[in-house]
C-alpha positions as CSV (number, residue, x, y, z in Angstrom):
1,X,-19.8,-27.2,-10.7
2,X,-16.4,-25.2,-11.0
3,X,-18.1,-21.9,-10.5
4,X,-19.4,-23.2,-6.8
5,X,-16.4,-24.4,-6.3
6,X,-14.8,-21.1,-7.0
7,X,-17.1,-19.4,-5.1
8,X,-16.6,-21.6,-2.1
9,X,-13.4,-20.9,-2.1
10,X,-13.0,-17.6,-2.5
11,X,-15.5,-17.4,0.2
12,X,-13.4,-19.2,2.4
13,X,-10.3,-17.2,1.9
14,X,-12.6,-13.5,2.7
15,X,-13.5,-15.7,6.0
16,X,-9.8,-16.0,6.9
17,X,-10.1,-19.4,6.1
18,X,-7.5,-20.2,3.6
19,X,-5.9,-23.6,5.0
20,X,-9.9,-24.8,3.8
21,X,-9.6,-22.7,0.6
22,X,-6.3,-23.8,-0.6
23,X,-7.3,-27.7,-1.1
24,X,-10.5,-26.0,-3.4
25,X,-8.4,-23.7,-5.3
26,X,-5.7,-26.5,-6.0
27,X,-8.6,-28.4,-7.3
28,X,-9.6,-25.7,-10.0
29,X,-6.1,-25.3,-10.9
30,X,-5.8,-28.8,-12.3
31,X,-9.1,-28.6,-14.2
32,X,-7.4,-25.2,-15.6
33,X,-3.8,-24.9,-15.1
34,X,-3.5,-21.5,-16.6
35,X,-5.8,-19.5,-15.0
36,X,-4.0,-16.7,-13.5
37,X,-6.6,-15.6,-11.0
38,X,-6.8,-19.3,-9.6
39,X,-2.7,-19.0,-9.0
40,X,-3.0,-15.8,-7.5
41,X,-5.8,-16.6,-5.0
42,X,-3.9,-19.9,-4.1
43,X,-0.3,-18.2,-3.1
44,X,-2.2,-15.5,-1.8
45,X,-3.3,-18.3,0.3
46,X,-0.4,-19.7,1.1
47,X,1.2,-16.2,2.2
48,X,-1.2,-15.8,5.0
49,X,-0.8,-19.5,6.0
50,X,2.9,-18.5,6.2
51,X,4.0,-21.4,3.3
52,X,6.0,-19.1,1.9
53,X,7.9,-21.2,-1.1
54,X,4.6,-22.2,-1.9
55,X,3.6,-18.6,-2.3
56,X,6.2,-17.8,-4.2
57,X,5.8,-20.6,-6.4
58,X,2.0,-19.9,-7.3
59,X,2.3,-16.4,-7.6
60,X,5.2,-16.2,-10.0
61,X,3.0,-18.5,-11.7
62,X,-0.1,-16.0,-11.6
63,X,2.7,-13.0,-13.1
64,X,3.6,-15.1,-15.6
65,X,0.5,-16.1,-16.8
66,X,-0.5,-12.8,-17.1
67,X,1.9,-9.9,-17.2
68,X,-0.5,-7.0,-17.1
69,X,-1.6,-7.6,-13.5
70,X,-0.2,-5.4,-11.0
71,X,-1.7,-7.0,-7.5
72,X,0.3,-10.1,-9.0
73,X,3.5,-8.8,-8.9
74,X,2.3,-6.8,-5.6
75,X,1.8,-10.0,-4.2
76,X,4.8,-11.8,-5.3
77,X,7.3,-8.4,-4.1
78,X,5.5,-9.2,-0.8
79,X,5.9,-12.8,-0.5
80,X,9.9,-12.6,-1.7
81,X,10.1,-9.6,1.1
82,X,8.5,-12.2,3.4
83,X,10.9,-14.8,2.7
84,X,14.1,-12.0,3.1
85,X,14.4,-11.9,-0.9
86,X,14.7,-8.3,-0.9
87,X,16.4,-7.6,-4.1
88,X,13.8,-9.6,-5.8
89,X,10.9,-8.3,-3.9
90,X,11.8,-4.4,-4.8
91,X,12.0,-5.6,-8.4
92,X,8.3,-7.2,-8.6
93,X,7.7,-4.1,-6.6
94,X,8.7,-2.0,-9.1
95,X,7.5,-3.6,-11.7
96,X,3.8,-3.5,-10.2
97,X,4.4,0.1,-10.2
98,X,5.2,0.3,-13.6
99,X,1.8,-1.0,-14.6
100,X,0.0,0.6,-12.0
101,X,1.8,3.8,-10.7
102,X,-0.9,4.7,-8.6
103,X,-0.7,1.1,-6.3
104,X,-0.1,3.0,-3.0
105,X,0.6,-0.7,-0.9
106,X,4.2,-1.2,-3.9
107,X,5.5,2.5,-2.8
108,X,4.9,1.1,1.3
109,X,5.9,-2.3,0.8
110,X,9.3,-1.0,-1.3
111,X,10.1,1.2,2.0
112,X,9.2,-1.3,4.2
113,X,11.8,-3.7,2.6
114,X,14.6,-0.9,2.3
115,X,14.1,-0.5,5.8
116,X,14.3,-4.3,6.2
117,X,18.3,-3.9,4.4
118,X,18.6,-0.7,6.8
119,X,18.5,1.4,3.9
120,X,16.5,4.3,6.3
121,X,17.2,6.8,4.1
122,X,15.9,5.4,0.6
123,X,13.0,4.0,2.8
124,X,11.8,7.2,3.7
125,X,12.2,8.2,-0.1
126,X,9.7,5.8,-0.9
127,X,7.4,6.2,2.2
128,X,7.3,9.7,0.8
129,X,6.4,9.0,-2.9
130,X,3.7,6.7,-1.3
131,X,2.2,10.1,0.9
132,X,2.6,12.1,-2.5
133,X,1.2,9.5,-4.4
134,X,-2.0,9.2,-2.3
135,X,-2.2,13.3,-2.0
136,X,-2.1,13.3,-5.9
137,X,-4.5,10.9,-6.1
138,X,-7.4,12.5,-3.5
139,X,-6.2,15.9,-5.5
140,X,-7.4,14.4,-8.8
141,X,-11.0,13.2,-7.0
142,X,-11.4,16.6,-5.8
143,X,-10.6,18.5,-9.0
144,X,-13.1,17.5,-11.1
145,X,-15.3,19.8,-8.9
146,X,-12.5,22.2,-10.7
147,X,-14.8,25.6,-9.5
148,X,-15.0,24.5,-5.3
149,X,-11.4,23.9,-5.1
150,X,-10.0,27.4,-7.2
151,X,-10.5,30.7,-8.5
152,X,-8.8,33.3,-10.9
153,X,-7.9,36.6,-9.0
154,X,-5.9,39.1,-10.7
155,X,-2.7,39.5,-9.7
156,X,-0.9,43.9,-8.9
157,X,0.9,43.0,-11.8
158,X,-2.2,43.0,-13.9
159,X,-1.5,38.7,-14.7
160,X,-3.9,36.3,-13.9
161,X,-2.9,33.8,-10.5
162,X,-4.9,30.6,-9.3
163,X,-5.8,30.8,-5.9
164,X,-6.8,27.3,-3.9
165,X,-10.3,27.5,-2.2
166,X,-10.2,26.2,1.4
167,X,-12.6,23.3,-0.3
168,X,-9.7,21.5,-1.4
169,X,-7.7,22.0,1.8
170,X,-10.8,20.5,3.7
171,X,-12.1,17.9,1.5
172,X,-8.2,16.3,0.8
173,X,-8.2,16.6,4.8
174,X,-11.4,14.4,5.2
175,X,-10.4,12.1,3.2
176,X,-6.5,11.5,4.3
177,X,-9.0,10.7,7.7
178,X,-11.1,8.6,5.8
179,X,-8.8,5.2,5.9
180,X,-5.5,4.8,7.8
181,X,-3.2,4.8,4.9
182,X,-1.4,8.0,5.3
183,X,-1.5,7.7,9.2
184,X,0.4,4.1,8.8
185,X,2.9,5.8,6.2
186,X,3.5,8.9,8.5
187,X,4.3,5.8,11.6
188,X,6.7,4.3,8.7
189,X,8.4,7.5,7.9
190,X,8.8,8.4,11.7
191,X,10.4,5.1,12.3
192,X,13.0,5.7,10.0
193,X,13.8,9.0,11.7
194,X,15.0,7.5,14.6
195,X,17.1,5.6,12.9
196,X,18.7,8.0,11.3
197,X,19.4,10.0,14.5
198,X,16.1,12.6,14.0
199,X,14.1,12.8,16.7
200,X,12.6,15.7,16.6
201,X,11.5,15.2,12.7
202,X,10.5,11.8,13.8
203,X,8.0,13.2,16.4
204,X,6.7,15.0,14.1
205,X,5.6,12.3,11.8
206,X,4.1,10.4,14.8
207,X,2.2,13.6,16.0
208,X,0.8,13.6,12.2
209,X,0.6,9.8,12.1
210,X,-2.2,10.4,15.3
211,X,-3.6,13.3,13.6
212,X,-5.0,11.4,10.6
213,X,-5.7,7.6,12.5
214,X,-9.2,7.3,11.4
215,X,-11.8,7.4,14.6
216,X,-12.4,4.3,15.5
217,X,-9.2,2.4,14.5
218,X,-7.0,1.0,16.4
219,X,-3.7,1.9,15.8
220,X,-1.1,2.0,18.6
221,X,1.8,2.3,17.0
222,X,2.3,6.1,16.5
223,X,1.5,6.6,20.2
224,X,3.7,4.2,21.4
225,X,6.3,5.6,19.0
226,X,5.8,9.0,20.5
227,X,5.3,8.3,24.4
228,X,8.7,6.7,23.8
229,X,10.5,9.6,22.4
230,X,9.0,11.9,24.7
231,X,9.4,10.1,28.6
Protein backbone atom coordinates (compact mmCIF):
# COMPACT_ATOMS: atom_id res chain seq x y z
CA UNK A 1 0.00 0.00 0.00
CA UNK A 2 2.95 2.51 0.67
CA UNK A 3 4.50 1.86 -2.77
CA UNK A 4 1.03 3.25 -4.50
CA UNK A 5 1.06 5.74 -2.30
CA UNK A 6 4.53 6.75 -3.22
CA UNK A 7 3.88 6.51 -6.55
CA UNK A 8 0.77 8.66 -6.42
CA UNK A 9 2.59 11.13 -5.07
CA UNK A 10 5.42 11.44 -6.87
CA UNK A 11 3.09 11.43 -9.78
CA UNK A 12 1.47 14.30 -8.48
CA UNK A 13 4.40 16.43 -7.90
CA UNK A 14 5.80 15.57 -11.93
CA UNK A 15 2.03 16.96 -12.74
CA UNK A 16 2.77 20.21 -10.93
CA UNK A 17 0.60 19.16 -8.41
CA UNK A 18 2.37 19.32 -5.21
CA UNK A 19 -0.27 21.07 -2.78
CA UNK A 20 -2.18 17.22 -3.58
CA UNK A 21 1.25 15.48 -3.14
CA UNK A 22 2.35 16.99 0.00
CA UNK A 23 -0.62 15.61 2.30
CA UNK A 24 0.60 11.88 0.57
CA UNK A 25 4.17 12.35 1.16
CA UNK A 26 3.53 13.59 4.89
CA UNK A 27 1.74 10.36 5.15
CA UNK A 28 4.81 8.11 4.21
CA UNK A 29 6.92 10.07 6.32
CA UNK A 30 5.22 9.05 9.49
CA UNK A 31 5.08 5.44 8.52
CA UNK A 32 9.06 5.98 7.91
CA UNK A 33 10.40 9.08 9.47
CA UNK A 34 13.89 8.59 8.18
CA UNK A 35 13.56 8.11 4.70
CA UNK A 36 15.53 10.74 3.12
CA UNK A 37 14.00 10.65 -0.32
CA UNK A 38 10.39 11.11 1.30
CA UNK A 39 11.94 14.50 3.05
CA UNK A 40 13.40 15.55 0.02
CA UNK A 41 10.36 15.14 -2.22
CA UNK A 42 8.10 16.82 0.49
CA UNK A 43 10.35 20.32 0.87
CA UNK A 44 10.82 20.04 -2.66
CA UNK A 45 7.20 20.42 -2.46
CA UNK A 46 6.86 22.90 -0.37
CA UNK A 47 9.49 25.13 -2.32
CA UNK A 48 7.28 25.32 -5.34
CA UNK A 49 4.21 25.89 -3.13
CA UNK A 50 6.31 28.90 -1.88
CA UNK A 51 6.16 27.41 2.13
CA UNK A 52 9.43 28.18 2.37
CA UNK A 53 10.26 27.40 6.35
CA UNK A 54 8.56 24.30 5.60
CA UNK A 55 11.09 23.64 2.88
CA UNK A 56 13.79 24.40 4.72
CA UNK A 57 12.75 22.32 7.51
CA UNK A 58 12.17 19.01 5.34
CA UNK A 59 15.12 19.35 3.36
CA UNK A 60 17.66 19.95 6.10
CA UNK A 61 15.97 16.96 7.27
CA UNK A 62 16.62 14.98 3.86
CA UNK A 63 20.69 16.29 4.18
CA UNK A 64 20.90 15.02 7.30
CA UNK A 65 19.59 11.89 6.89
CA UNK A 66 21.74 11.30 4.30
CA UNK A 67 25.00 13.25 3.75
CA UNK A 68 26.10 11.80 0.42
CA UNK A 69 23.28 13.37 -1.57
CA UNK A 70 24.08 16.30 -3.51
CA UNK A 71 20.42 17.34 -5.04
CA UNK A 72 19.77 17.52 -1.17
CA UNK A 73 21.97 20.11 -0.30
CA UNK A 74 21.16 21.61 -4.00
CA UNK A 75 17.80 21.91 -2.82
CA UNK A 76 18.22 23.22 0.56
CA UNK A 77 21.13 26.17 -0.86
CA UNK A 78 17.97 26.97 -3.08
CA UNK A 79 15.35 27.19 -0.62
CA UNK A 80 17.70 29.25 2.07
CA UNK A 81 18.58 31.61 -1.24
CA UNK A 82 14.72 31.71 -1.57
CA UNK A 83 14.15 32.72 1.83
CA UNK A 84 17.26 35.64 1.51
CA UNK A 85 19.59 33.21 3.70
CA UNK A 86 22.41 33.78 1.47
CA UNK A 87 25.31 32.93 3.52
CA UNK A 88 23.66 29.68 4.31
CA UNK A 89 22.51 29.01 0.89
CA UNK A 90 26.23 29.36 -0.73
CA UNK A 91 27.42 27.04 2.00
CA UNK A 92 24.83 23.99 1.13
CA UNK A 93 25.83 25.21 -2.28
CA UNK A 94 29.15 24.48 -1.82
CA UNK A 95 28.88 21.66 -0.14
CA UNK A 96 26.67 19.98 -3.04
CA UNK A 97 29.60 20.74 -5.07
CA UNK A 98 31.84 19.10 -3.01
CA UNK A 99 30.10 15.82 -3.50
CA UNK A 100 29.21 16.41 -6.88
CA UNK A 101 31.56 18.87 -8.74
CA UNK A 102 30.00 18.35 -11.83
CA UNK A 103 26.25 19.78 -10.53
CA UNK A 104 26.04 22.58 -13.07
CA UNK A 105 22.49 24.08 -11.37
CA UNK A 106 25.10 24.74 -7.48
CA UNK A 107 27.80 26.72 -9.76
CA UNK A 108 24.32 28.87 -11.26
CA UNK A 109 22.50 28.98 -8.21
CA UNK A 110 25.87 30.18 -6.11
CA UNK A 111 26.08 33.19 -8.83
CA UNK A 112 22.70 33.84 -8.83
CA UNK A 113 22.76 34.35 -4.93
CA UNK A 114 26.15 36.53 -5.07
CA UNK A 115 24.35 38.54 -7.44
CA UNK A 116 21.37 38.60 -5.01
CA UNK A 117 24.28 40.36 -2.16
CA UNK A 118 25.43 42.50 -5.34
CA UNK A 119 28.48 40.68 -5.29
CA UNK A 120 28.59 41.09 -9.54
CA UNK A 121 31.95 40.36 -9.69
CA UNK A 122 32.25 37.01 -7.74
CA UNK A 123 28.87 36.22 -9.49
CA UNK A 124 30.33 36.27 -12.75
CA UNK A 125 33.29 34.07 -11.23
CA UNK A 126 30.90 31.46 -10.64
CA UNK A 127 28.62 31.87 -13.76
CA UNK A 128 31.96 31.23 -15.41
CA UNK A 129 33.09 28.00 -13.53
CA UNK A 130 29.41 26.81 -14.33
CA UNK A 131 30.12 27.59 -18.50
CA UNK A 132 33.68 25.72 -17.89
CA UNK A 133 32.21 23.16 -15.99
CA UNK A 134 29.54 22.27 -18.57
CA UNK A 135 32.44 22.67 -21.58
CA UNK A 136 34.50 20.11 -19.50
CA UNK A 137 31.90 17.95 -19.21
CA UNK A 138 30.57 17.78 -23.12
CA UNK A 139 34.56 17.64 -23.75
CA UNK A 140 34.84 14.39 -21.73
CA UNK A 141 31.51 12.85 -23.81
CA UNK A 142 33.26 13.72 -26.90
CA UNK A 143 36.74 12.27 -26.11
CA UNK A 144 36.11 8.96 -25.68
CA UNK A 145 35.73 9.04 -29.55
CA UNK A 146 39.61 10.11 -28.76
CA UNK A 147 40.55 9.62 -32.82
CA UNK A 148 37.41 12.18 -34.38
CA UNK A 149 38.34 14.85 -32.09
CA UNK A 150 42.52 14.83 -32.57
CA UNK A 151 45.49 13.92 -34.35
CA UNK A 152 49.42 13.83 -33.91
CA UNK A 153 51.19 15.98 -36.57
CA UNK A 154 54.77 16.66 -36.24
CA UNK A 155 55.86 19.68 -35.25
CA UNK A 156 59.32 22.00 -37.57
CA UNK A 157 61.00 21.21 -34.51
CA UNK A 158 60.93 17.54 -35.15
CA UNK A 159 58.38 17.06 -31.55
CA UNK A 160 55.20 15.68 -31.68
CA UNK A 161 51.95 18.46 -31.20
CA UNK A 162 48.14 17.47 -30.80
CA UNK A 163 46.11 19.08 -33.18
CA UNK A 164 41.99 19.41 -32.43
CA UNK A 165 39.82 17.95 -35.35
CA UNK A 166 36.94 20.29 -36.26
CA UNK A 167 34.81 17.11 -34.84
CA UNK A 168 35.22 18.35 -31.46
CA UNK A 169 34.59 22.08 -32.27
CA UNK A 170 31.24 20.89 -33.98
CA UNK A 171 29.97 18.18 -31.85
CA UNK A 172 30.73 20.50 -28.30
CA UNK A 173 28.75 23.16 -30.50
CA UNK A 174 25.73 20.87 -31.03
CA UNK A 175 25.39 19.99 -27.94
CA UNK A 176 25.93 23.54 -25.98
CA UNK A 177 22.55 23.96 -28.51
CA UNK A 178 21.18 20.89 -27.38
CA UNK A 179 19.53 22.36 -23.87
CA UNK A 180 19.46 26.04 -22.76
CA UNK A 181 21.95 25.69 -20.02
CA UNK A 182 24.80 27.65 -21.40
CA UNK A 183 22.43 30.23 -23.17
CA UNK A 184 20.68 30.98 -19.54
CA UNK A 185 24.43 31.18 -17.99
CA UNK A 186 25.68 33.47 -20.84
CA UNK A 187 22.08 35.83 -19.95
CA UNK A 188 23.43 35.52 -16.10
CA UNK A 189 26.96 36.53 -16.93
CA UNK A 190 25.68 39.48 -19.29
CA UNK A 191 23.58 40.76 -16.48
CA UNK A 192 26.25 41.22 -14.26
CA UNK A 193 28.09 43.25 -16.85
CA UNK A 194 25.87 45.93 -16.69
CA UNK A 195 26.19 46.13 -13.44
CA UNK A 196 29.56 46.43 -13.32
CA UNK A 197 29.53 49.31 -15.85
CA UNK A 198 30.44 46.77 -19.12
CA UNK A 199 28.32 47.19 -21.75
CA UNK A 200 30.02 46.24 -24.45
CA UNK A 201 31.27 42.80 -22.80
CA UNK A 202 27.75 42.51 -21.64
CA UNK A 203 26.41 42.51 -25.20
CA UNK A 204 28.53 40.17 -25.98
CA UNK A 205 27.30 37.54 -23.64
CA UNK A 206 23.63 38.30 -24.75
CA UNK A 207 24.61 38.04 -28.55
CA UNK A 208 26.17 34.44 -27.30
CA UNK A 209 23.28 33.91 -24.93
CA UNK A 210 20.91 33.97 -28.44
CA UNK A 211 23.38 32.10 -30.29
CA UNK A 212 23.08 28.85 -28.31
CA UNK A 213 18.91 29.34 -27.12
CA UNK A 214 17.88 25.95 -28.29
CA UNK A 215 15.29 26.21 -31.40
CA UNK A 216 12.21 26.10 -30.11
CA UNK A 217 12.59 27.55 -26.62
CA UNK A 218 11.41 30.35 -25.46
CA UNK A 219 13.73 32.43 -23.86
CA UNK A 220 13.33 36.19 -24.01
CA UNK A 221 15.58 37.30 -21.74
CA UNK A 222 18.78 37.71 -23.72
CA UNK A 223 16.89 39.63 -26.44
CA UNK A 224 15.32 41.90 -24.20
CA UNK A 225 18.74 42.31 -22.48
CA UNK A 226 20.18 43.24 -25.74
CA UNK A 227 17.37 45.43 -27.52
CA UNK A 228 17.82 47.39 -24.32
CA UNK A 229 21.50 48.01 -24.54
CA UNK A 230 21.32 48.70 -28.08
CA UNK A 231 18.08 51.38 -28.61
Amino acid sequence: MSQIIRDKAIDLMRCQRCAEAISLFSELINDDPNDWSLHYMIGQCYRFTEQLPNAVNALTKATKLNEKEPQSFLALGIALQLSEKYEQAIEKLKIALTIDPNLITAYNSIGLTYKKLNNYQKAIDWYTKAADRLMNTIHNQLVVNRDKCYKEEIAPDGGKVLVVLPYLMEETYKLLQMNPTYSIIKNNIGVCCIELGQKELAKEHFKESIEFTPEGYKYAGPIINLKKLTD
